[in-house]
C-alpha positions in Angstrom: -174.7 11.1 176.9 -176.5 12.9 174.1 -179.1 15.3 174.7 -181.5 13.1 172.9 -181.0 10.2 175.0 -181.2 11.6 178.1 -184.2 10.5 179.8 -186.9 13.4 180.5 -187.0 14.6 184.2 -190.4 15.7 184.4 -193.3 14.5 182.5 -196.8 16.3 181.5 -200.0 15.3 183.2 -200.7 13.2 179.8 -197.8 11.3 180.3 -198.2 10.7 183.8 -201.8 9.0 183.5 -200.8 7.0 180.8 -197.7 5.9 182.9 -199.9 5.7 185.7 -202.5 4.0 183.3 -205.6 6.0 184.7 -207.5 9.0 183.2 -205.8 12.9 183.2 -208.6 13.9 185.7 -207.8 11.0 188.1 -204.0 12.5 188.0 -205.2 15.9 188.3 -207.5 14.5 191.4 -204.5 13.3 192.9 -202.4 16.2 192.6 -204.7 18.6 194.2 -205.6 15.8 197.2 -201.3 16.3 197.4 -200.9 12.7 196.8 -199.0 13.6 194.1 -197.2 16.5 193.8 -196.0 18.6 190.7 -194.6 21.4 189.5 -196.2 24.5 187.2 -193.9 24.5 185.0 -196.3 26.7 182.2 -198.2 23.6 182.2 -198.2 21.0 185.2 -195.3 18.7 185.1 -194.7 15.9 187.5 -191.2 14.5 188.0 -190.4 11.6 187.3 -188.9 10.3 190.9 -192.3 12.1 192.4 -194.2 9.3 190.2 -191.7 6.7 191.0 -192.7 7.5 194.9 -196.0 7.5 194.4 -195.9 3.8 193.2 -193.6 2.7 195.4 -195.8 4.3 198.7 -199.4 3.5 196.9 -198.8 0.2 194.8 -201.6 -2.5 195.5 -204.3 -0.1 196.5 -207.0 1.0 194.5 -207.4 5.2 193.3 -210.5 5.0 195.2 -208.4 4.1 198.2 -205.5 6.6 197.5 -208.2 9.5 197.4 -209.6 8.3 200.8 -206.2 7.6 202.6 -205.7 11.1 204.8 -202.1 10.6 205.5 
């Protein structure tokens, strides 16, 4: 596989909202609540099987919910 089509392993916090589909400051919310955890990486970078987790464990409930949840 070439370098180009290797799919990225970690994405920037842009990425991960629109992925996500929420706002930057929503995924920033949920990375300092540890709901989400990331890597600072110069910038903060999330992997991409931490954002596959997080769907998988939060999927059907509401950010508001997510952000209330004390796991």
């Amino acid at each position: 596989m070439t370098k180009s089509a290797m799919k990225p392993r970690v994405r920037t916090v842009v990425e991960t909202a629109r992925i996500l589909k929420t706002r930057n400051t929503n995924v920033y919310k949920l990375i300092k609540s540890g709901k989400l955890k990331a890597l600072k990486l110069g910038n903060m970078s999330v992997p991409d099987s931490e954002i596959d987790r997080f769907i998988d464990t939060y999927k059907g409930k509401t950010l508001k919910e997510i952000l209330e949840d004390e796991e």
